[in-house]
py3Dmol code that shows the C-alpha trace and the ligand (Angstrom):
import py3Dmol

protein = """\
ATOM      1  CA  UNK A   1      21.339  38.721  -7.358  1.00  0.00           C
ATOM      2  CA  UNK A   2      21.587  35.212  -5.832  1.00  0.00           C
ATOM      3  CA  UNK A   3      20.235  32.026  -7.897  1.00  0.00           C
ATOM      4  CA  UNK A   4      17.391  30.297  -5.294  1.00  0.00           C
ATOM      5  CA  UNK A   5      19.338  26.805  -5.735  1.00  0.00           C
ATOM      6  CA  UNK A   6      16.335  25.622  -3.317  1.00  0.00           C
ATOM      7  CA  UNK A   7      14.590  22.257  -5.778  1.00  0.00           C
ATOM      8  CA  UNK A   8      11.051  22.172  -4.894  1.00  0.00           C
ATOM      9  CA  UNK A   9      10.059  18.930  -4.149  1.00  0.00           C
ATOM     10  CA  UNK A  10       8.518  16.784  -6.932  1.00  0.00           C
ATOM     11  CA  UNK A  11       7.317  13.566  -7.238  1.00  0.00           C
ATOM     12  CA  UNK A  12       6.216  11.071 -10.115  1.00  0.00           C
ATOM     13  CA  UNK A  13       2.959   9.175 -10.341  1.00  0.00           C
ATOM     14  CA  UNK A  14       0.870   6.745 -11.832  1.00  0.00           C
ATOM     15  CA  UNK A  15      -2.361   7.831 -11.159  1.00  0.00           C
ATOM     16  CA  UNK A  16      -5.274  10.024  -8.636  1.00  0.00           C
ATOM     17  CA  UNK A  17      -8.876   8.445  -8.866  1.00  0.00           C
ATOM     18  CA  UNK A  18     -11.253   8.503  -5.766  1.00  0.00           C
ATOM     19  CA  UNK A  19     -12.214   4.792  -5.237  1.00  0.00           C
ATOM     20  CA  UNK A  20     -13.455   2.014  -3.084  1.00  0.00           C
ATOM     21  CA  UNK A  21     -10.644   0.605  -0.804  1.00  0.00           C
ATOM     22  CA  UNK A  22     -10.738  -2.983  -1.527  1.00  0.00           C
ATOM     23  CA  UNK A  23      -8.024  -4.659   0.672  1.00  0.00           C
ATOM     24  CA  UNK A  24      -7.621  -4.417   4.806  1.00  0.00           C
ATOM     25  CA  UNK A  25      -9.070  -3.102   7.952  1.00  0.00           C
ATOM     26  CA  UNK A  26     -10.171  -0.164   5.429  1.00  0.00           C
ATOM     27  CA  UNK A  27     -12.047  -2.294   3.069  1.00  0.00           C
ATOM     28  CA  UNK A  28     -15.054  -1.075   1.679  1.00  0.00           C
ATOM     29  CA  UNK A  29     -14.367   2.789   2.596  1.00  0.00           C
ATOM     30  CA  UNK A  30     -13.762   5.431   0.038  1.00  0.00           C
ATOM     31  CA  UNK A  31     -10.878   6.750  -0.756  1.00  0.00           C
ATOM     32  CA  UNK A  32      -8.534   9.190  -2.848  1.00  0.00           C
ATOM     33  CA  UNK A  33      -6.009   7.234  -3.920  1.00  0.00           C
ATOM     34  CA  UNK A  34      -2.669   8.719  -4.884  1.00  0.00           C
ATOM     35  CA  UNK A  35      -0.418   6.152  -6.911  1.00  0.00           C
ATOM     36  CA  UNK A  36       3.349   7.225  -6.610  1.00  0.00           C
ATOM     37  CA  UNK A  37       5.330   5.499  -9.543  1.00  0.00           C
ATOM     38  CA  UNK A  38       8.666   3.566  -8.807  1.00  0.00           C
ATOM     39  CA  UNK A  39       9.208   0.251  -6.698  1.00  0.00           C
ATOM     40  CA  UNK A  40      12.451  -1.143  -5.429  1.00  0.00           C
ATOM     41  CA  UNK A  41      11.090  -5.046  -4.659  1.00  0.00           C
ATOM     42  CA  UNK A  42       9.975  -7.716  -7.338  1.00  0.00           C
ATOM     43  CA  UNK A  43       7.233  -9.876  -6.083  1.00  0.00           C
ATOM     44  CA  UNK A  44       6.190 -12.478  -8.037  1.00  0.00           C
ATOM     45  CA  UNK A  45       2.719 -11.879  -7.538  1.00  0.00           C
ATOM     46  CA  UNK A  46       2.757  -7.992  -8.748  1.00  0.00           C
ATOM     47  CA  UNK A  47      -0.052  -7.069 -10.514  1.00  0.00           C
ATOM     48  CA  UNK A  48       1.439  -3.388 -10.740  1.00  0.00           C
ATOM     49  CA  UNK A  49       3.849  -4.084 -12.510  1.00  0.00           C
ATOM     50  CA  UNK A  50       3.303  -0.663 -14.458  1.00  0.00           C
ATOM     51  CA  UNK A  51       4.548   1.200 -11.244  1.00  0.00           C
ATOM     52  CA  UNK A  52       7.840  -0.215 -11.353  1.00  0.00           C
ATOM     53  CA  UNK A  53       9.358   2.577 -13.411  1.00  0.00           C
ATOM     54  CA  UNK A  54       8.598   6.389 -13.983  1.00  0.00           C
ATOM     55  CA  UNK A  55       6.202   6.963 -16.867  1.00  0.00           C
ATOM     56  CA  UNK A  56       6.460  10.717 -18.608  1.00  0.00           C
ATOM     57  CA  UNK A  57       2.657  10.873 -18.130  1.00  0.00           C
ATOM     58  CA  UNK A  58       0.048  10.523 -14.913  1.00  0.00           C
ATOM     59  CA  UNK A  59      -3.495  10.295 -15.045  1.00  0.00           C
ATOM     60  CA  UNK A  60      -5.418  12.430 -13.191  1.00  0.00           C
ATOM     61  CA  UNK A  61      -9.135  11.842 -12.361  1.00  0.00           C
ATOM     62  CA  UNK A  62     -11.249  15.312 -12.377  1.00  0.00           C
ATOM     63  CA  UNK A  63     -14.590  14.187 -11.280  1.00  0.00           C
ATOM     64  CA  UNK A  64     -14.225  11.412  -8.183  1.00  0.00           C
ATOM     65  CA  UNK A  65     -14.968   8.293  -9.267  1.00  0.00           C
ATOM     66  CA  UNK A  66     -16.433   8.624 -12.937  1.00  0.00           C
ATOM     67  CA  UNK A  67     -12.650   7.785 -14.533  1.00  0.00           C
ATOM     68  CA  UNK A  68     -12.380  11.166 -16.637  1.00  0.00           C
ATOM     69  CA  UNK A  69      -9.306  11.351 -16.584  1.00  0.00           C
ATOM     70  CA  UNK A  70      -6.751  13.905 -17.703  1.00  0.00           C
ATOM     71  CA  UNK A  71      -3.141  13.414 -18.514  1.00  0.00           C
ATOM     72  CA  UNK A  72      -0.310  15.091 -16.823  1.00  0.00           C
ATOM     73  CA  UNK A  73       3.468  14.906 -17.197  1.00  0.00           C
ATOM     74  CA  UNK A  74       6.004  14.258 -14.684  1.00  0.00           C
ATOM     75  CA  UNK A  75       7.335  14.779 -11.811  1.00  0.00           C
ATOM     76  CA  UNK A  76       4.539  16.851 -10.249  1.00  0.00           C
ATOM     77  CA  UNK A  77       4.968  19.516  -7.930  1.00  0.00           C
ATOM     78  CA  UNK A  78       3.456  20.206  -4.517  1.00  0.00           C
ATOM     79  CA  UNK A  79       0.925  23.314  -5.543  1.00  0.00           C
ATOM     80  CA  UNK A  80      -0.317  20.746  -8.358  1.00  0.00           C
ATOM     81  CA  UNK A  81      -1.176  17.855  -6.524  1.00  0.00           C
ATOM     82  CA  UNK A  82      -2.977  19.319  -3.706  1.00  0.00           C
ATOM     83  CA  UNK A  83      -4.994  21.406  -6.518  1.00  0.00           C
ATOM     84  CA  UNK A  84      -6.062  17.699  -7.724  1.00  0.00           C
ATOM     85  CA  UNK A  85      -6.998  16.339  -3.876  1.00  0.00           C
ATOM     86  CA  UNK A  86      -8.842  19.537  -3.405  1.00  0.00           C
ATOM     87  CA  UNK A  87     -10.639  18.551  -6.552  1.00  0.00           C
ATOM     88  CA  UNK A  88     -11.337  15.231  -5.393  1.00  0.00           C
ATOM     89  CA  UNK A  89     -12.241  16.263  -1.631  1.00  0.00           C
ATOM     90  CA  UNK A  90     -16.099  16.707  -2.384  1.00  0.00           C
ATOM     91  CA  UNK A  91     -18.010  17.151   1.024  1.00  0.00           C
ATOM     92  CA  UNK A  92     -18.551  13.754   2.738  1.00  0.00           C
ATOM     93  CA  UNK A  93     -17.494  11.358   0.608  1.00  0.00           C
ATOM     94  CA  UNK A  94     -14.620  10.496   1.198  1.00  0.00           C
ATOM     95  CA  UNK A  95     -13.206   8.454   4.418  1.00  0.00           C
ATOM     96  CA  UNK A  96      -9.026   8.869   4.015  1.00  0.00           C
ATOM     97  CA  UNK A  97      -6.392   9.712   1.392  1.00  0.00           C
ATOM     98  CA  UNK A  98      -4.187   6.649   0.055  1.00  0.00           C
ATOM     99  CA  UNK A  99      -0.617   6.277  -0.732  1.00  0.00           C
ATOM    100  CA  UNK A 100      -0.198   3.640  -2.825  1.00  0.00           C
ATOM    101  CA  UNK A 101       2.266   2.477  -5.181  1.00  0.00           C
ATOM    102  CA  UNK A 102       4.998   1.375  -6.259  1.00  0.00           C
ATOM    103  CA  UNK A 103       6.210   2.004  -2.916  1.00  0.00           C
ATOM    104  CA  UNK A 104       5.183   5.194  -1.475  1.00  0.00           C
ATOM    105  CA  UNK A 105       8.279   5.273   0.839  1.00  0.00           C
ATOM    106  CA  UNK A 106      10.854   6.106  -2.393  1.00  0.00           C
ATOM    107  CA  UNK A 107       9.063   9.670  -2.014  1.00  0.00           C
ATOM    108  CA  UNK A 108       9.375  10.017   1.556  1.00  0.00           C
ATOM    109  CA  UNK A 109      11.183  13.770   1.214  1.00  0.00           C
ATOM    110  CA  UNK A 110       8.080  14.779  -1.058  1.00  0.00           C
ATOM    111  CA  UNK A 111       5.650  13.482   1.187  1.00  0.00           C
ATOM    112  CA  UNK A 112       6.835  15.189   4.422  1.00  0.00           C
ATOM    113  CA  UNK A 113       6.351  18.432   2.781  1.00  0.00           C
ATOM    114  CA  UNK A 114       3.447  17.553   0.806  1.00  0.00           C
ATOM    115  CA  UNK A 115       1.465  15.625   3.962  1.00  0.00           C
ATOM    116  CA  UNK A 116       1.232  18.585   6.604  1.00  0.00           C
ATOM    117  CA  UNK A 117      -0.574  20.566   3.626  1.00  0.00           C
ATOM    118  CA  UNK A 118      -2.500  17.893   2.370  1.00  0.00           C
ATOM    119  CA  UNK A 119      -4.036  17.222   5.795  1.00  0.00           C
ATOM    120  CA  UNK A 120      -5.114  20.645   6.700  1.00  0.00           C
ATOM    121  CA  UNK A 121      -6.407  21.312   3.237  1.00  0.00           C
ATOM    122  CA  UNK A 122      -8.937  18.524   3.472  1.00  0.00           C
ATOM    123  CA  UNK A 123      -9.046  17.597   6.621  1.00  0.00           C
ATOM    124  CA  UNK A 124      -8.689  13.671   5.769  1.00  0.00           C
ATOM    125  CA  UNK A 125      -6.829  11.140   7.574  1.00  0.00           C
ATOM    126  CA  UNK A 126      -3.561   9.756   5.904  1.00  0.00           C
ATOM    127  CA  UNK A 127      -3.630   6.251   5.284  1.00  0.00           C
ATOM    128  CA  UNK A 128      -0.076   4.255   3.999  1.00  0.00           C
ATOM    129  CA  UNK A 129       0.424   1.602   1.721  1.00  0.00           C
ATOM    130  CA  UNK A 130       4.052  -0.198   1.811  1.00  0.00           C
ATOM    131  CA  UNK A 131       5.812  -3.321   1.148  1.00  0.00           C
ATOM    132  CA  UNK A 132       7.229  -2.338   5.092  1.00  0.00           C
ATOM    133  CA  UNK A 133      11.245  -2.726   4.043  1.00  0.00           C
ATOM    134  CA  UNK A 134      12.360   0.826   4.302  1.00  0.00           C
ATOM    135  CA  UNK A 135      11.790   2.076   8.197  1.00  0.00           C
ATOM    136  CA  UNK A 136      13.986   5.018   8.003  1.00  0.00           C
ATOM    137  CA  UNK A 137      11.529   6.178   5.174  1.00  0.00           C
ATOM    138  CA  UNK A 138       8.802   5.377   7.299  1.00  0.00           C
ATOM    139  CA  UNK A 139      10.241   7.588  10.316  1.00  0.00           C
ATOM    140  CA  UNK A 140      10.637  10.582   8.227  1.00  0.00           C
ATOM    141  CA  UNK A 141       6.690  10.917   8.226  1.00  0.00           C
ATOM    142  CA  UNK A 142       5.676   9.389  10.749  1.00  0.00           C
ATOM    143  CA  UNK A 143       3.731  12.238  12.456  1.00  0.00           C
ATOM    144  CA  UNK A 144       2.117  13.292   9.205  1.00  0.00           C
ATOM    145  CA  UNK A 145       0.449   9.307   9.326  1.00  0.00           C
ATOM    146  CA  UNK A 146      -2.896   8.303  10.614  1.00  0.00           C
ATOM    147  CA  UNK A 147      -2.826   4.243   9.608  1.00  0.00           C
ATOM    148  CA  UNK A 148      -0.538   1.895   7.707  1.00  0.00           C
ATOM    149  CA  UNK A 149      -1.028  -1.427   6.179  1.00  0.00           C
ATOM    150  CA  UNK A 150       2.223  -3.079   6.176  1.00  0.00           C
ATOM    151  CA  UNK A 151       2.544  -5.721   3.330  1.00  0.00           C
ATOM    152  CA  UNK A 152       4.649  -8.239   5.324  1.00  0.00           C
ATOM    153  CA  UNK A 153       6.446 -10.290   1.987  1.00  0.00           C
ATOM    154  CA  UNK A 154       6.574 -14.058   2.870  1.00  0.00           C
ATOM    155  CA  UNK A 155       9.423 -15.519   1.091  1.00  0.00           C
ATOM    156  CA  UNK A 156       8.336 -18.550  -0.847  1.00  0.00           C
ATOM    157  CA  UNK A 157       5.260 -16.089  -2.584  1.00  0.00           C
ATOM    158  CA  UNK A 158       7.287 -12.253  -2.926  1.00  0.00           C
ATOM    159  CA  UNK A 159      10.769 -13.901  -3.781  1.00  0.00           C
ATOM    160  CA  UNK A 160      12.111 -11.461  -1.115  1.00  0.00           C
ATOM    161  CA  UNK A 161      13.389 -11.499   2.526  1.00  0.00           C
ATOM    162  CA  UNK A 162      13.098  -8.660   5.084  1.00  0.00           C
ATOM    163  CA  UNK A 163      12.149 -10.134   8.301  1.00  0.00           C
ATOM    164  CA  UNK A 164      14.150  -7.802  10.101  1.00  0.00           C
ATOM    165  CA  UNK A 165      13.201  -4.714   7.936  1.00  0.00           C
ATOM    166  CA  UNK A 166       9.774  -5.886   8.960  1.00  0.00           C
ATOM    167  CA  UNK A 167      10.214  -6.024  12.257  1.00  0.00           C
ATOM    168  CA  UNK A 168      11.649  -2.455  12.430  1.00  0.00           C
ATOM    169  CA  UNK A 169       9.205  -1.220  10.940  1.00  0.00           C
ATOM    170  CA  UNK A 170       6.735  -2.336  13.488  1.00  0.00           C
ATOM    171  CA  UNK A 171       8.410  -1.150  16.046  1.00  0.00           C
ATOM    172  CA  UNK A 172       8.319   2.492  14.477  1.00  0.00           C
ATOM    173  CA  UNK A 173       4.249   1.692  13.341  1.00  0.00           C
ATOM    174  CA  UNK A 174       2.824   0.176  16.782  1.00  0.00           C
ATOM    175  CA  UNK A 175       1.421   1.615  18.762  1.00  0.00           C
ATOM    176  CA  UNK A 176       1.704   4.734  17.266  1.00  0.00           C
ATOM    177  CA  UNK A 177      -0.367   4.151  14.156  1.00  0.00           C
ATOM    178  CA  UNK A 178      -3.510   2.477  13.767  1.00  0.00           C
ATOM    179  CA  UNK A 179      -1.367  -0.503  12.373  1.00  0.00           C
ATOM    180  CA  UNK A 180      -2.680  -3.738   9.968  1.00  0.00           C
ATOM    181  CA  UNK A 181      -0.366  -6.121   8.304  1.00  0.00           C
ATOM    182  CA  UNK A 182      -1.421  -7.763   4.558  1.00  0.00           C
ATOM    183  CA  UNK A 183      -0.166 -11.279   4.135  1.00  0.00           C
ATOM    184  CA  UNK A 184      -0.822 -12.772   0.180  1.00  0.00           C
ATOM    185  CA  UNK A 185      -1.312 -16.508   0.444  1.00  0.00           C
ATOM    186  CA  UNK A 186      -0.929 -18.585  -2.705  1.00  0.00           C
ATOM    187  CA  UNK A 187      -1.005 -22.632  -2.909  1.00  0.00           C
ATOM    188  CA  UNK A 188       2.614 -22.303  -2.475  1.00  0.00           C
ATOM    189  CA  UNK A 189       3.004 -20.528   0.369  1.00  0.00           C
ATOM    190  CA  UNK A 190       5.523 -22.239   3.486  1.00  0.00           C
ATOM    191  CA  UNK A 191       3.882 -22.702   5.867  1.00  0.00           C
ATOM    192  CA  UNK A 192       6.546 -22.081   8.647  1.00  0.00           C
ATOM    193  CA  UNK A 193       7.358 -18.441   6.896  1.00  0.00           C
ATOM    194  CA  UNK A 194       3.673 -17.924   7.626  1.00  0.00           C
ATOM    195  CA  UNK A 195       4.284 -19.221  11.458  1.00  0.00           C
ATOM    196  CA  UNK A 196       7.312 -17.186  11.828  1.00  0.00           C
ATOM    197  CA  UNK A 197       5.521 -14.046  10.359  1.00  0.00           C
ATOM    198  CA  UNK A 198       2.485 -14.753  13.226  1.00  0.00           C
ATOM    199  CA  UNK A 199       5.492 -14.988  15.329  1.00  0.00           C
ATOM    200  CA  UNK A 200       6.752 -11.832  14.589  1.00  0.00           C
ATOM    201  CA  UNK A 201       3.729  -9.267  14.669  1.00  0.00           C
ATOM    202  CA  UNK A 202       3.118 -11.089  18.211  1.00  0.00           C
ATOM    203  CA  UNK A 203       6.489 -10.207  19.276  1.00  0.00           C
ATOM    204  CA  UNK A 204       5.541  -6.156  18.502  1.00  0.00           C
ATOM    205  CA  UNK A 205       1.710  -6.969  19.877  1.00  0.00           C
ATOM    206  CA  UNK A 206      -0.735  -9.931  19.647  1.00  0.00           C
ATOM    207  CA  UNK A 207      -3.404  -7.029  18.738  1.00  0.00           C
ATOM    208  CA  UNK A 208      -2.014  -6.283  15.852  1.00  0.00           C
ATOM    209  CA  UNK A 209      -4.585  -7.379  13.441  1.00  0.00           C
ATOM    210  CA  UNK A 210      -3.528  -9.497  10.517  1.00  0.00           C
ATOM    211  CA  UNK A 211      -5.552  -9.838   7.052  1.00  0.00           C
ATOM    212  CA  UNK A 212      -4.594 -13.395   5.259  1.00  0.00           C
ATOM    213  CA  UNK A 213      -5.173 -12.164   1.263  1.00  0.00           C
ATOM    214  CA  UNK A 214      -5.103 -15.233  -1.141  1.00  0.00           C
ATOM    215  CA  UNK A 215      -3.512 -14.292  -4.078  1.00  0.00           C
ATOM    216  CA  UNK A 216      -5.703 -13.820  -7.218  1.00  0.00           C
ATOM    217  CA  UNK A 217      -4.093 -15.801  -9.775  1.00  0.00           C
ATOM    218  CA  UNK A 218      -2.544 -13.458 -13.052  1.00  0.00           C
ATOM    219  CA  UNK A 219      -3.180 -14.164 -16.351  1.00  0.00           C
ATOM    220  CA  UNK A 220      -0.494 -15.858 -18.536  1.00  0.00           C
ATOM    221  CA  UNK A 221       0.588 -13.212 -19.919  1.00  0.00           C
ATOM    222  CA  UNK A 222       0.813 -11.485 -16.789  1.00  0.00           C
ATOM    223  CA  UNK A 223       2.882 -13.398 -14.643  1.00  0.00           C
ATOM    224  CA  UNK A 224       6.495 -12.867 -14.230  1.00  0.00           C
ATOM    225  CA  UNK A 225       9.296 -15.340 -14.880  1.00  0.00           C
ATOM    226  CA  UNK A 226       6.515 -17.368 -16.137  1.00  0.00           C
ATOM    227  CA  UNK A 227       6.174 -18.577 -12.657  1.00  0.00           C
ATOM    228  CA  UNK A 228       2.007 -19.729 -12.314  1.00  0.00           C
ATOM    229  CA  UNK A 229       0.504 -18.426  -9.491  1.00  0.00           C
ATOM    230  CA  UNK A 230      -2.362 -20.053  -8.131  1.00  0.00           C
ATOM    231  CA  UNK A 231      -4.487 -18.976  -5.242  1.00  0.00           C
ATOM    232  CA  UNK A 232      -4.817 -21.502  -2.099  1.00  0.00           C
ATOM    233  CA  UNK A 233      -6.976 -24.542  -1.507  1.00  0.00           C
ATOM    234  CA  UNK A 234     -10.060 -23.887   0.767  1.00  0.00           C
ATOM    235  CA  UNK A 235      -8.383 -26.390   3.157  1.00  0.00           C
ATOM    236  CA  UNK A 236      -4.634 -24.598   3.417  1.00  0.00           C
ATOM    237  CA  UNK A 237      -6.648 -21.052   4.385  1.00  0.00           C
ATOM    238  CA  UNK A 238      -8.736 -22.609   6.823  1.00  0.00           C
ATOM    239  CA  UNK A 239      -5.386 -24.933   8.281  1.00  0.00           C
ATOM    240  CA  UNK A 240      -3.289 -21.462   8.263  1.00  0.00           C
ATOM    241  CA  UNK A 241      -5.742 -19.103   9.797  1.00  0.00           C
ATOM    242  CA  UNK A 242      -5.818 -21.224  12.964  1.00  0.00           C
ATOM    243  CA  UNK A 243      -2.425 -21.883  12.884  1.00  0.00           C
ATOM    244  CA  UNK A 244      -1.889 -17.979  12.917  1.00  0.00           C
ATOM    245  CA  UNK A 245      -4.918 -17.889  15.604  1.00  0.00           C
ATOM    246  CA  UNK A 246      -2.339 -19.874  18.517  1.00  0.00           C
ATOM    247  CA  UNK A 247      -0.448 -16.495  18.536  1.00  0.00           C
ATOM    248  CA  UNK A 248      -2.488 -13.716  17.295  1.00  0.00           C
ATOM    249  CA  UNK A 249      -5.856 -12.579  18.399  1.00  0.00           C
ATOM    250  CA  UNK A 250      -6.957 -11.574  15.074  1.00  0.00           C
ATOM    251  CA  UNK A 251      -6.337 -12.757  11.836  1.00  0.00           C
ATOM    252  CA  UNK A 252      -8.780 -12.593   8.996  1.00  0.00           C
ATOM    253  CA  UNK A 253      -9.304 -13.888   5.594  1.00  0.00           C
ATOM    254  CA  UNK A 254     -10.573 -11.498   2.919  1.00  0.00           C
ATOM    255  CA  UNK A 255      -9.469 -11.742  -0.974  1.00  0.00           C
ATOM    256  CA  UNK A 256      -9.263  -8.608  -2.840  1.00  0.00           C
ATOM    257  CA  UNK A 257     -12.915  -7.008  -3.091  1.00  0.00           C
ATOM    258  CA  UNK A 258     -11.636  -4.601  -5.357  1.00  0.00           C
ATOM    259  CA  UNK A 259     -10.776  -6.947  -8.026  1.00  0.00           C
ATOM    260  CA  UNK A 260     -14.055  -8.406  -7.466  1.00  0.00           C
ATOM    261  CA  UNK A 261     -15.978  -4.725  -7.739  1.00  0.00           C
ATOM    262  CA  UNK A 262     -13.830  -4.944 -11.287  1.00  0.00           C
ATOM    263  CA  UNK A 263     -12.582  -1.224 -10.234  1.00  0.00           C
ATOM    264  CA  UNK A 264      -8.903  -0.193 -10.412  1.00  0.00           C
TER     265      UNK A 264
END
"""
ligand_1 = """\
8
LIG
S 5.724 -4.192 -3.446
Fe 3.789 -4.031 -4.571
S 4.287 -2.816 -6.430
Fe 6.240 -3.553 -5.543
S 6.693 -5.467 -6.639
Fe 5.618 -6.025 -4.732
S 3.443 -6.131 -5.305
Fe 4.538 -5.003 -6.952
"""
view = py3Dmol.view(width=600, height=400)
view.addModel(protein, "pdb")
view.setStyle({"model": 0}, {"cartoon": {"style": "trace"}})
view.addModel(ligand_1, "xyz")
view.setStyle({"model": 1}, {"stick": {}})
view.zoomTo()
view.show()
């Protein structure tokens, strides 16, 4: 008899909770979220900073929304986690599944078997969270996609540089994805990293709509390298924002309504 030397795919995860979306051109819709553990950048702003690494344990939510959650260990395989979105899937309420992280990209061969399945069990669209650095990721499920929102990392606020990451994984997004891009502002943001970003998304498409998120400041003990971070001045937003405006048709301000909702 042959050994099936066939892995299944796995992968490992924070968390599943149905929730509010609080960041976006999804903001205020409902959403399961599925957290995927593991992250390969180091902003200086991350406030999940518990995703960086693989944690024996997820938390799984069993009733949408109400935060009963039951522990699981990793990794978790296919059958499992679409048992847990089926759970979650309760008629009409929710708008779109999430994949959030971490970066959901580092599970891109999981998620192009787990996607197909996922959308034709609930019939939800497929909505992408991603720090936008790993295109080839990206292309591996694109078809299985319905929207992304593309954190595009400014320099001066991530500690990072991937303008041309960024701008191939546009390409690959627009048009076809409903495609957003997430900017986090902080008092210290450059202002001509912010003008070459505007310059960038207009090269892809002025339509491309742009959300300007101020950062919300960490606490102490929170904040990495002990660098402070401190959310702009009402005066820099409004100065940036038009600045942005001269080559993009839309670019909005809105801070993270989740944080303000105090849910996860
Ligand atoms: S991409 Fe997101 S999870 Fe990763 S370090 Fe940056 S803020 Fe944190």
């Amino acid at each position: 008899m042959t050994a099936n030397t066939t892995a299944e795919p796995t992968a490992r995860l924070i968390e599943v909770f149905s929730a509010i979306q609080g960041e976006g051109l999804n903001v205020g819709t409902r959403q399961i979220f599925i957290r995927f553990a593991l992250c390969d950048l180091r902003c200086h702003f991350c406030d999940s900073v518990h995703t960086w690494h693989t944690p024996a344990d997820c938390r799984i939510e069993r009733s949408p929304g109400l935060r009963d959650f039951e522990i699981h260990s990793n990794p978790v395989l296919i059958p499992v986690l679409l048992e847990w979105i089926e759970r979650q899937n309760l008629p009409c309420l929710h708008d779109s599944i999430s994949l959030t992280g971490g970066e959901p990209l580092l599970h891109a061969g999981f998620l192009k078997e787990f996607l197909p399945q996922a959308r034709s069990l609930t019939g939800l669209p497929i909505y992408l969270e991603t720090g936008g650095h790993r295109p080839e990721q990206l292309a591996m499920i694109l078809p299985y996609l319905d929207s992304v929102g593309m954190d595009l990392k400014l320099p001066s606020v991530s500690g990072e540089s991937y303008w041309s990451e960024h701008m191939k994984f546009l390409q690959i997004c627009y048009p076809n994805l409903e495609t957003f891009i997430k900017i986090i502002i902080s008092h210290h943001t450059d202002v001509a990293e912010l003008e070459q970003a505007a310059l960038l998304v207009a090269d892809i498409s002025p339509d491309i709509p742009v959300f300007l998120q101020p950062v919300t400041p960490l606490a102490d003990s929170e904040q990495l390298n002990k660098i402070p971070i401190l959310a702009p001045t009402p005066a820099q937003v409004l100065t940036w924002q038009a600045l942005m405006k001269k080559s993009l048709k839309q670019v909005r301000v809105i801070p993270q309504t989740h944080k303000m909702l105090n849910q996860l």
